[in-house]
VEXVO-845679 format. One record per residue (C-alpha): z, x, y; residue number from 0. Coordinates in steps of 0.05 Angstrom, whole numbers. Layout:
N
pz, px, py, i
Z, X, Y, NUM
...
END
This chain:
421
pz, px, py, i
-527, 353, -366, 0
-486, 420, -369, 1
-500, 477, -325, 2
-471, 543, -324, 3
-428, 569, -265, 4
-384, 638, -247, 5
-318, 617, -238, 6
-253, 656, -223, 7
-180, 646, -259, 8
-130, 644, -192, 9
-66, 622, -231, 10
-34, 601, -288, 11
7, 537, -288, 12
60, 554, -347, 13
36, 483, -385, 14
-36, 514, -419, 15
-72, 508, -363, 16
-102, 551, -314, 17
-138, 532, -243, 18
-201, 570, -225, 19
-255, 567, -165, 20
-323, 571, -167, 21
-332, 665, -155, 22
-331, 678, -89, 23
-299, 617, -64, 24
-233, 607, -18, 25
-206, 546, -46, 26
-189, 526, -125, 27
-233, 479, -153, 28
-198, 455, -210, 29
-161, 464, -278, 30
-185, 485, -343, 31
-140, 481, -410, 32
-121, 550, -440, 33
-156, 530, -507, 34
-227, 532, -480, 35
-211, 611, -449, 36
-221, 670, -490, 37
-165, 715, -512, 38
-141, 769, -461, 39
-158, 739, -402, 40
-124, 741, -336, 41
-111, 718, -259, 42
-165, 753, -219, 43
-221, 746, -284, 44
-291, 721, -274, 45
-322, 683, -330, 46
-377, 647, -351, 47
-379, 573, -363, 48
-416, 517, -377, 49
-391, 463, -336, 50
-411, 384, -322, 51
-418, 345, -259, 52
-392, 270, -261, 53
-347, 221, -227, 54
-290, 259, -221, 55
-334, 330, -197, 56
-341, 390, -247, 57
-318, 386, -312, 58
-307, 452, -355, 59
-334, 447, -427, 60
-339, 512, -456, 61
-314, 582, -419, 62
-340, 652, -439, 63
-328, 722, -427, 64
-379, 751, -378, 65
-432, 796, -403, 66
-425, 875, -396, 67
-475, 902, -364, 68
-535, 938, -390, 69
-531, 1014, -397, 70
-594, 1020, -374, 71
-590, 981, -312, 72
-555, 1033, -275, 73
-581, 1071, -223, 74
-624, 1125, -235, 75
-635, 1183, -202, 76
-696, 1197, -160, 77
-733, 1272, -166, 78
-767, 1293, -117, 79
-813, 1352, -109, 80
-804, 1419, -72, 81
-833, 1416, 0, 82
-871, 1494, -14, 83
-938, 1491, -24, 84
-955, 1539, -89, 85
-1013, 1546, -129, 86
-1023, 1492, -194, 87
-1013, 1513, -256, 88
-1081, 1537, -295, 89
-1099, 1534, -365, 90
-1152, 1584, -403, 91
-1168, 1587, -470, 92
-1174, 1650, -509, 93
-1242, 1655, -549, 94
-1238, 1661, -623, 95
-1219, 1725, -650, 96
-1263, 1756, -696, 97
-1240, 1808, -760, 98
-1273, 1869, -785, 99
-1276, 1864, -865, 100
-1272, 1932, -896, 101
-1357, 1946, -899, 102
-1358, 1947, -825, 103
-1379, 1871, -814, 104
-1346, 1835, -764, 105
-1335, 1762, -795, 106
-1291, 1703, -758, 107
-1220, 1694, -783, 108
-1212, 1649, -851, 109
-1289, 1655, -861, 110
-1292, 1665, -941, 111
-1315, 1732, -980, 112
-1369, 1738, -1028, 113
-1329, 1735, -1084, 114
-1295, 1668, -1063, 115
-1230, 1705, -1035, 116
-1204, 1678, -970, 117
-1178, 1732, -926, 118
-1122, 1706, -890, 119
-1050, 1748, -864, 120
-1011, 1687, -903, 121
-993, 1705, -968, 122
-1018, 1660, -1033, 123
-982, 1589, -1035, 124
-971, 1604, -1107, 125
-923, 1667, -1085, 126
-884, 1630, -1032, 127
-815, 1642, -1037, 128
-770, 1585, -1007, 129
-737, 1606, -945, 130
-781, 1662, -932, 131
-824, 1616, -891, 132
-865, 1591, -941, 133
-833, 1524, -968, 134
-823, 1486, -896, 135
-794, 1426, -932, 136
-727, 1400, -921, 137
-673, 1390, -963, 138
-665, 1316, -975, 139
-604, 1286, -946, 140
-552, 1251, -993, 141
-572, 1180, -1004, 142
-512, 1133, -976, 143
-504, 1056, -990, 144
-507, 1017, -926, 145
-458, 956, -923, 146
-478, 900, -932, 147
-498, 854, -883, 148
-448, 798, -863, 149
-492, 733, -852, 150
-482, 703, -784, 151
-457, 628, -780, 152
-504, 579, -760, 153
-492, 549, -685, 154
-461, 481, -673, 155
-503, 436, -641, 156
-481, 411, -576, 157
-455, 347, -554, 158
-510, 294, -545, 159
-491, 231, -510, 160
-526, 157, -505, 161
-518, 112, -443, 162
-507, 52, -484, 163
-446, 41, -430, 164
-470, 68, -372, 165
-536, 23, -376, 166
-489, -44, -388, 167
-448, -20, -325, 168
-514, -19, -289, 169
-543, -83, -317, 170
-477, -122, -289, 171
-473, -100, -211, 172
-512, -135, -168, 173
-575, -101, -146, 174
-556, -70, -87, 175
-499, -31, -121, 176
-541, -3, -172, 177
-571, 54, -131, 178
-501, 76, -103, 179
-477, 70, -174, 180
-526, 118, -201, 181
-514, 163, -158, 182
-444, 166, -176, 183
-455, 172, -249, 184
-499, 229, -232, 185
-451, 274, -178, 186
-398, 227, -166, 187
-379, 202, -93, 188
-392, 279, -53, 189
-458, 263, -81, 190
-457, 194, -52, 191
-435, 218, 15, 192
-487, 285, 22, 193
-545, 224, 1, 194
-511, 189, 55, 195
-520, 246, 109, 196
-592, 267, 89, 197
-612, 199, 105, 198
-581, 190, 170, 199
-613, 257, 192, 200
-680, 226, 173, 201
-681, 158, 206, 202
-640, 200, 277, 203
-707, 243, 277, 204
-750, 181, 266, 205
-718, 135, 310, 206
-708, 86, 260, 207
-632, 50, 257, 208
-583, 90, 227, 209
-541, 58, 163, 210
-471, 57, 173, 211
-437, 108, 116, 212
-366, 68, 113, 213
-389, 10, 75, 214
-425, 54, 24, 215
-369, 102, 11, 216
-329, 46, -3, 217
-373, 20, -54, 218
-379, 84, -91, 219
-298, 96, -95, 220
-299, 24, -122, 221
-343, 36, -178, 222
-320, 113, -189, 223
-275, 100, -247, 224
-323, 50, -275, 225
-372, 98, -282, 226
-330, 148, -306, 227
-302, 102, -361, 228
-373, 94, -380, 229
-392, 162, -385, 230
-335, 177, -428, 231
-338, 127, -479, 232
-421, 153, -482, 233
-387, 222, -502, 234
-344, 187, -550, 235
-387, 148, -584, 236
-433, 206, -593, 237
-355, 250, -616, 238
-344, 215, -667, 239
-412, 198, -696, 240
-416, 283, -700, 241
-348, 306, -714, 242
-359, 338, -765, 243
-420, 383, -744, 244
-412, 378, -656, 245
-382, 446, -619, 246
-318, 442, -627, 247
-317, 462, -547, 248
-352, 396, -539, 249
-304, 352, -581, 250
-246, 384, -554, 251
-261, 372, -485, 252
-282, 297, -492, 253
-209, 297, -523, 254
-177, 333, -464, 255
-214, 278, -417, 256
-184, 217, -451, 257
-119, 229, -422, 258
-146, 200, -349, 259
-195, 147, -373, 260
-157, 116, -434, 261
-116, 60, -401, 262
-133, 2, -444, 263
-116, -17, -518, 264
-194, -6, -542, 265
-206, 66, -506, 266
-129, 91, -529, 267
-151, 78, -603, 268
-220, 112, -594, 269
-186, 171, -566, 270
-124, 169, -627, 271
-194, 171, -672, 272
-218, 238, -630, 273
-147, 267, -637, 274
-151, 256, -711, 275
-224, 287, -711, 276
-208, 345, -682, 277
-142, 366, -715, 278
-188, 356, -783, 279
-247, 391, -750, 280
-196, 453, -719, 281
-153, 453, -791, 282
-222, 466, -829, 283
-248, 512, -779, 284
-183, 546, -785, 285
-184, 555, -862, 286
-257, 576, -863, 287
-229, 634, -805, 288
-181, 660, -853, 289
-225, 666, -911, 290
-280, 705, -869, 291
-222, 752, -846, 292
-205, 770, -919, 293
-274, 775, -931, 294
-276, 827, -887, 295
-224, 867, -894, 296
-242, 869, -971, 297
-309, 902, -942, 298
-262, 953, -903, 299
-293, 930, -833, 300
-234, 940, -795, 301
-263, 937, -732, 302
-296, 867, -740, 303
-233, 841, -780, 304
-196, 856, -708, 305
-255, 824, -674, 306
-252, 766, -713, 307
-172, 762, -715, 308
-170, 752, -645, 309
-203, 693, -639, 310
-174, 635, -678, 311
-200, 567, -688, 312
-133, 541, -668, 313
-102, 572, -607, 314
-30, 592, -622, 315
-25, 589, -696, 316
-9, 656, -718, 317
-44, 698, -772, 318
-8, 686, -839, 319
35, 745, -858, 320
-5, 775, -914, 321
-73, 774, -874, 322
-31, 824, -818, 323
-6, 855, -869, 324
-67, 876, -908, 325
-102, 886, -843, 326
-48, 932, -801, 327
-62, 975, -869, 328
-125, 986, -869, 329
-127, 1008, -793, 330
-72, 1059, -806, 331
-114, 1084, -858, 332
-172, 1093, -817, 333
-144, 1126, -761, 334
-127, 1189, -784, 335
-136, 1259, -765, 336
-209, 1267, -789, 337
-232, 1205, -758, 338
-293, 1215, -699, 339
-272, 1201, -633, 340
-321, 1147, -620, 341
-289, 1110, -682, 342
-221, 1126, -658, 343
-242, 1089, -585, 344
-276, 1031, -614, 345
-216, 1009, -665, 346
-169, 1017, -604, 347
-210, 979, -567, 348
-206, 919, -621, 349
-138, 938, -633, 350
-120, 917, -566, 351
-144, 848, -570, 352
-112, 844, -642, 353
-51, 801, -666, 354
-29, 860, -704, 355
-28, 903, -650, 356
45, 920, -650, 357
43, 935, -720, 358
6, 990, -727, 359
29, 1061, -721, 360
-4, 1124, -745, 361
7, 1157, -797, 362
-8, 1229, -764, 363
-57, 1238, -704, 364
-101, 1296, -689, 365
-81, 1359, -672, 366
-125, 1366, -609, 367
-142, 1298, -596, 368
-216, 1291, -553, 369
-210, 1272, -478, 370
-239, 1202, -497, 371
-190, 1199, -546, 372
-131, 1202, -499, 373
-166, 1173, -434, 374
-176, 1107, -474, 375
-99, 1117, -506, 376
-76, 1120, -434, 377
-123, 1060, -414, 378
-90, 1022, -476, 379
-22, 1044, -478, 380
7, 980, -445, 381
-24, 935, -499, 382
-12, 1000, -559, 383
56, 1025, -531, 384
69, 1059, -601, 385
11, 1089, -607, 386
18, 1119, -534, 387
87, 1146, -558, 388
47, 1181, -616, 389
11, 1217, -565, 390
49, 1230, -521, 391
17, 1196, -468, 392
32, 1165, -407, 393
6, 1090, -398, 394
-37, 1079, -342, 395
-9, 1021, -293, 396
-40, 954, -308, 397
-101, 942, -256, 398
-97, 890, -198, 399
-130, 834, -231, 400
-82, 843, -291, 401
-18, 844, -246, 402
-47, 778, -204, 403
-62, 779, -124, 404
-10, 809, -74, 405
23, 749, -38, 406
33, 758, 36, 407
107, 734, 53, 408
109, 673, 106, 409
118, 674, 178, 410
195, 678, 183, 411
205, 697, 114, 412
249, 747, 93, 413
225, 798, 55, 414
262, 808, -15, 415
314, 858, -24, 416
296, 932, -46, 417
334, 954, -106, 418
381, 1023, -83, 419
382, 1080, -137, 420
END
């Protein structure tokens, strides 16, 4: 069963891959394919996953970026009260005013004449004149045509598994084995060996004999990759019964752990069958990407068209040339000089991300841009060097976590050679 962790990128290995540790930790903990991380990321990056505990220890399935935090979970600012001691605040309330009519009688105000006349200091409704304080109705704003909602895809349903071969693993080891074997299927041998400890701890504080640990650690690294050949071929089963509905997180990482479990002729075909199934699954997914990026840009929705453009189905196929091109247009178009300069910050902001990030230049910019404007030009102009150079504006050096950690040279090391002007 999948759980969600923090982990932290420390390196990337040049092949697709990346090793992380579990946030906060010294050592790494393992590797993670560069398909299953979201675009932009970097050493030093904490992310959310989803990860799964078997034979082998944790297993990665699906990576995400962390959440931002809520603007109103910051801290707020307490007010308190002047230490003086002055007098509260008291309320009275007039008593009604009363009019003399013209025959001397003193009547309340609005109280109606003999002959049906209200006396009031407001002139007749009838006479108002708009403006003049009588018509106190607004003008009503021009009615505008929202766009129209885009319908959000439904959610792949996650990878369910059987134990068809986990429970005919258990059914052939002799009884004894069967406890040490479920715990391996469940945390793998650490979780063998802490089971191990607990117990001795117990039977030292009841002065019962203590089991010896060897034999039983033994046991479990014998039926290890058993077990974790049985777990797989669960998921794989369970792959390629749902293909063509499962998250495509799931099926790609059931394909990603074939390559250490398939050693014999009737595993290496079931795993050619995922390959297959997940180049089908990734081509569709890819042509049904495309299709909702024209879709949008027809709509003009340039700033979810660059959302969406950065995140393709298939990591490393590039966006076809007319998709760019129609899309590079339509951001030029909407960054001009009368654009607002929250607008202006959120398309940079997806522009960033974007494939077609190099290929858009301004056509003119404003002539006194806002500070947000040029802060977030200046926090972008590494990623948007041309747009920088349209401004005029110095990029801002990329952050620690973007350049990786410092490296401390060895003991006995000599330091490298600083360049002379």
């Amino acid at each position: 069963m999948s759980h969600r962790i923090d982990i932290e990128l420390t390196s990337d290995r040049g092949d697709g891959s990346w090793t992380w540790r579990a946030a906060g930790a010294r050592q790494p903990k393992g590797v993670v394919p560069g398909s299953l991380l979201p675009s932009g990321t970097s050493v030093g990056d904490v992310l959310r996953a989803e990860a799964e505990s078997d034979a082998d220890g944790i297993t990665l399935v699906a990576v995400q970026a962390p959440k931002t935090r809520n603007r109103f979970g910051a801290e707020r600012i307490e007010i308190i009260g002047s230490t003086r001691s002055e007098p509260g605040v008291t309320t009275q309330l007039a008593g009604g005013r009363r009019r003399r009519d013209d025959d001397g009688e003193d009547r309340p105000r609005g109280r109606r004449r003999p002959d049906g006349e209200r006396r009031s200091g407001r002139p007749d409704a009838g006479n108002r004149r708009p403006g003049a304080g009588g018509d106190s109705r607004r003008r009503a704003a021009p009615h505008r045509e929202a766009p129209s909602a885009r319908p959000e895809r439904p959610r792949a349903p996650r990878l369910r598994a059987g134990r068809k071969h986990r429970q005919a693993l258990l059914a052939q080891l002799p009884a004894e084995q069967r406890p040490v074997c479920e715990l391996v299927l469940r945390g793998g041998v650490p979780l063998v060996r802490d089971t191990l400890e607990v117990q001795r701890k117990a039977a030292e504080a009841s002065g019962i004999p203590v089991v010896k640990a060897g034999p039983v650690v033994d046991v479990a690294e014998k039926l290890a990759p058993h077990a974790r050949l049985a777990e797989w071929q669960d998921r794989a089963d369970a792959a390629l019964a749902q293909a063509s509905e499962v998250d495509l997180r799931d099926l790609r990482s059931v394909v990603v752990a074939a390559d250490g479990v398939a050693r014999h002729e009737q595993t290496r075909q079931t795993a050619e069958q995922l390959r297959e199934a997940l180049s089908s699954r990734v081509d569709a997914e890819q042509r049904a990407w495309s299709s909702e990026l024209a879709e949008l840009i027809a709509q003009e929705r340039s700033v979810a068209a660059l959302r969406l453009s950065s995140r393709p189905p298939k990591a490393g196929v590039p966006l076809p040339p007319p998709l760019a091109a129609s899309l590079a247009k339509l951001v030029v178009d909407q960054l001009g000089p009368e654009t607002s300069p929250d607008r202006y910050c959120t398309v940079l902001d997806a522009l960033a991300l974007s494939p077609v990030r190099t290929q858009v230049v301004p056509a003119s910019i404003p002539d006194t841009p806002a500070p947000t404007v040029v802060e977030a030009v200046r926090r972008l102009g590494d990623r948007l060097p041309q747009i920088a150079s349209a401004f005029g504006v110095e990029p801002a050096p990329p952050s620690r976590a973007r350049r990786g950690p410092r490296r401390t040279p060895r003991a006995g090391s000599t330091p490298p050679p600083t360049a002379t002007p």
